[in-house]
C-alpha positions as CSV (number, residue, x, y, z in Angstrom):
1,X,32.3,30.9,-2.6
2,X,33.0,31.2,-6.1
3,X,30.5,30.8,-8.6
4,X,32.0,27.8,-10.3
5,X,31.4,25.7,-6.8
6,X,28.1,26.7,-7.0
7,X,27.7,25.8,-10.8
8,X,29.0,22.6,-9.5
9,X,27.1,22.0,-6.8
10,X,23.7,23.3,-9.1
11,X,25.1,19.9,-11.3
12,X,26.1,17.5,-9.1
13,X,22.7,17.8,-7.4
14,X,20.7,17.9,-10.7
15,X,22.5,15.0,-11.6
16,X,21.1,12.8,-8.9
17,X,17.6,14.4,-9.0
18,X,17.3,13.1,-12.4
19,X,18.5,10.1,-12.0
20,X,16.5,9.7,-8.9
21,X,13.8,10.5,-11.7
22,X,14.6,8.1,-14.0
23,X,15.0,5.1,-11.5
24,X,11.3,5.9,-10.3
25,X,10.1,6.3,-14.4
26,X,11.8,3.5,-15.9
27,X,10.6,1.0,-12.8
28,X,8.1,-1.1,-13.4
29,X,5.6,-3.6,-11.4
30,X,6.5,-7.8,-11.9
31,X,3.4,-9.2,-12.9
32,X,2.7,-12.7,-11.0
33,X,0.2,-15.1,-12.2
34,X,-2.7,-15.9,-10.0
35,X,-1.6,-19.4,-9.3
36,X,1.7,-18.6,-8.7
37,X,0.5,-16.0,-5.8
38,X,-1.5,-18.6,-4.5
39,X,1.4,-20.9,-4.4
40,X,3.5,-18.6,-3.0
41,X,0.9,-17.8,0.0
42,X,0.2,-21.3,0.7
43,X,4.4,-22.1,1.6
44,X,4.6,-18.2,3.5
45,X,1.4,-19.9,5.7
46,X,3.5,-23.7,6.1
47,X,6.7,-21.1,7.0
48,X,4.7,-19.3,9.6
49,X,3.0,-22.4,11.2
50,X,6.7,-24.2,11.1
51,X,8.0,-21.3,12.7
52,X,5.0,-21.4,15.8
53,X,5.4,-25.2,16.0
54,X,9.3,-24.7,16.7
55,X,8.6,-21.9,18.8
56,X,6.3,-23.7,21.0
57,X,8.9,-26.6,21.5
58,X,11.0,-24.1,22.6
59,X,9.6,-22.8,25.3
């Protein structure tokens, strides 16, 4: 191969390292109030005991 496909190829794939690198760098964590987590379990527990009750009348 010539050496300007592998210059190319050296580029194209340090290109998408350092994005990949950048992506991980510039993300971040959401910070959730306590109350609002606590909200947020309570309705994911009524969900899953919704989802046993139908299941149960379905069988």
């Amino acid at each position: 191969m010539p050496w300007y496909i592998w210059l190319l190829i050296a580029l194209v794939l340090g290109s998408i390292l350092g994005s990949l690198l950048m992506l991980r760098s510039t993300a971040n964590k959401m910070p959730i109030d306590a109350d609002k987590l606590e909200i947020m379990r309570k309705r994911n527990a009524e969900l899953e005991a919704q989802e046993r009750a139908k299941e149960k009348a379905d069988k």
